[in-house]
C-alpha positions, 0 to 999 in steps of 0.5 A: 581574538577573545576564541583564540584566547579562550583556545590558548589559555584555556582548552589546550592547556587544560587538555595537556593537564589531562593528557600529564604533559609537562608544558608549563615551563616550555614556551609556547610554540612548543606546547602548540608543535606538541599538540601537532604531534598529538594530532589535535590541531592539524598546523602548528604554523597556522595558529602562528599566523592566527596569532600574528594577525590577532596581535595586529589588530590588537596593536590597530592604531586609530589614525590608520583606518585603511591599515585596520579595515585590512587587518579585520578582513584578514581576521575575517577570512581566517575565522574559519580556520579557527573555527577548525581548530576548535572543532579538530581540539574537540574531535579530539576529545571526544575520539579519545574520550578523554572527558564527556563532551556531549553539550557541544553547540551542533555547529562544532561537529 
């Protein structure tokens, strides 16, 4: 939850600063269907799923421990897509050269 945070508040926006994209007024979804068309993540539809499943664990309510167990297994399963997207946003960078990212962790080429 707290990597797909990071990725959304952070590195992407930060990314289209640089980039001079006008995203601050435009909603979401739009910003990351941009970001499809740059070809810095591969689906804009797979970080919407990403997102929907974080948001119902965050929403988990403590008396429905089968419903919980379910969500996490999700998460999960879907970590190695975000974990690709981390890693197509800094192949990105680093193709475009748009800012010196040599201090990665190995895992991330």
């Amino acid at each position: 939850m707290k990597l797909q945070d990071c990725i959304g508040l952070r590195i992407f926006p930060a990314l289209l600063d640089i980039l001079q994209e006008d995203y601050k007024t435009r909603p979401f979804l739009d910003i990351i269907n941009r970001l499809e068309q740059l070809g810095v993540i591969e689906s804009a539809y797979l970080w919407q799923e990403l997102r929907q499943t974080r948001n119902n664990l965050a929403h988990e309510y403590p008396d429905n421990t089968k419903e919980n167990v379910l969500i996490l297994n999700e998460l999960y399963e879907k970590t190695g897509d975000l974990i690709s997207i981390l890693k197509s946003t800094a192949g990105y960078i680093r193709g475009k050269h748009i800012i010196d990212v040599q201090d990665v962790p190995d895992w991330l080429n």
